[in-house]
C-alpha positions in Angstrom: -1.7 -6.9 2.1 -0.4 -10.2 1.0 0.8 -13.0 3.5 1.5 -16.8 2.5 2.8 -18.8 5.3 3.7 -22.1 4.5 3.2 -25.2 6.6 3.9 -28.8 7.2 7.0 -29.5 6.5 9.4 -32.0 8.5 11.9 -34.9 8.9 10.9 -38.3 6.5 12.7 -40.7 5.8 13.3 -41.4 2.1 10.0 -43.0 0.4 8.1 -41.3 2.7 5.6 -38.6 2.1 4.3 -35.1 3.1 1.3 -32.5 2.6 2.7 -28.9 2.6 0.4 -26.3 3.0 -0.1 -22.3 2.2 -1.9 -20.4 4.1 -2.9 -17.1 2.1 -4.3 -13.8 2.3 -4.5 -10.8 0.5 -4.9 -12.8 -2.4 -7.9 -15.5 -4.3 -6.3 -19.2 -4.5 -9.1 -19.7 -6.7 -8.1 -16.6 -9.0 -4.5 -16.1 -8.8 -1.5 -17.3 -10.1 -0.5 -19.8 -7.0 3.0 -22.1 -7.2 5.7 -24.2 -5.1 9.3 -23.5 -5.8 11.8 -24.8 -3.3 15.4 -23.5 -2.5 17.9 -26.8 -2.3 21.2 -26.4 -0.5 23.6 -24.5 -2.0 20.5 -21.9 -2.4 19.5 -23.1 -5.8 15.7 -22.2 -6.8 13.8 -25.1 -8.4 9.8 -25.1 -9.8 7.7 -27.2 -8.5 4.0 -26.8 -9.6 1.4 -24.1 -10.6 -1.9 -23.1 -11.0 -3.7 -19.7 -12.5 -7.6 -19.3 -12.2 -10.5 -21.9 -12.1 -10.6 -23.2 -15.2 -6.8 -23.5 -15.4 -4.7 -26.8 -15.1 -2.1 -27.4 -12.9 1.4 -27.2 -14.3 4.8 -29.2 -13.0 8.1 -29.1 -12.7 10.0 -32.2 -14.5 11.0 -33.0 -10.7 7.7 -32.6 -9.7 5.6 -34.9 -12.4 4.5 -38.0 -11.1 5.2 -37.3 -7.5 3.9 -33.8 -6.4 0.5 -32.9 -6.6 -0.8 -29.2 -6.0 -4.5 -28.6 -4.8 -6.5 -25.5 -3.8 -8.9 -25.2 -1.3 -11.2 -22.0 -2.0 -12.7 -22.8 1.5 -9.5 -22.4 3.5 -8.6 -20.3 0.9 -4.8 -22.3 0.9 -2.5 -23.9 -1.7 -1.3 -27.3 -0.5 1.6 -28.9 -2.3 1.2 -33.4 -1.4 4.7 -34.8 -1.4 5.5 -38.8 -2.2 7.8 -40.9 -3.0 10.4 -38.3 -1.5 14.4 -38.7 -1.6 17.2 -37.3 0.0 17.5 -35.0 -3.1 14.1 -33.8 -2.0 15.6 -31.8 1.0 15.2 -27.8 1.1 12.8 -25.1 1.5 9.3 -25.3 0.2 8.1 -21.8 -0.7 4.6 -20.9 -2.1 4.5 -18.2 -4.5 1.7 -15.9 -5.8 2.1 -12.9 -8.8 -0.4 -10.5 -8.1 -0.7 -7.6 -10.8 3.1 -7.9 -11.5 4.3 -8.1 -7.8 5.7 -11.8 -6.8 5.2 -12.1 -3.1 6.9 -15.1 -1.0 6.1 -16.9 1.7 9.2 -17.8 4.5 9.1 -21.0 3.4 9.1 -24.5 5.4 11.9 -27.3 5.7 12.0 -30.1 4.2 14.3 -33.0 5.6 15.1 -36.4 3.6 16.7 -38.5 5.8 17.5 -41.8 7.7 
């Protein structure tokens, strides 16, 4: 059975960062197709990063380049998601993502707050 649960998120003011983490099971961070989307107000669905396999780079939203970095840890067996340099237009719900033989499976997500 697949499970992500995400973790980490929070209230930061703007220039601030935050590491987001995945929890996953049921599934291989190091062998699957892990991602970050996140879900801004007014329940728009934005790409954030990816990563398929081993030997596969790590692919980025045009919001994300520059400021988001995505890592695996094979140990832990998690996807993490570092957020810097973070804006008000940052705020929403940071889901991790995994496709596993077709299926898409989602975690709940965690918040994300921007703010003075």
């Amino acid at each position: 059975q697949v499970q992500l649960v995400e973790s980490g998120g929070g209230l930061v003011q703007p220039g601030g960062s935050l590491r987001l983490s995945c929890q996953a099971s049921g599934v291989d961070v190091r062998r699957d197709a892990m991602g970050w989307h996140r879900r801004l107000p007014g329940n728009k669905l934005q790409y954030l990063a990816s990563v398929f396999g081993p030997d596969s780079s790590t692919n980025y939203g045009d919001v994300a380049k520059g400021r988001f970095t995505l890592s695996t840890d094979s140990a832990k067996n998690t996807v993490d998601l570092q957020l810097s340099a973070l804006t008000p237009q940052d705020t929403g719900v940071y889901l991790c993502k995994t496709v596993l033989r077709g299926e898409q499976y989602w975690g709940q997500g965690t918040q994300v707050t921007v703010s003075t």
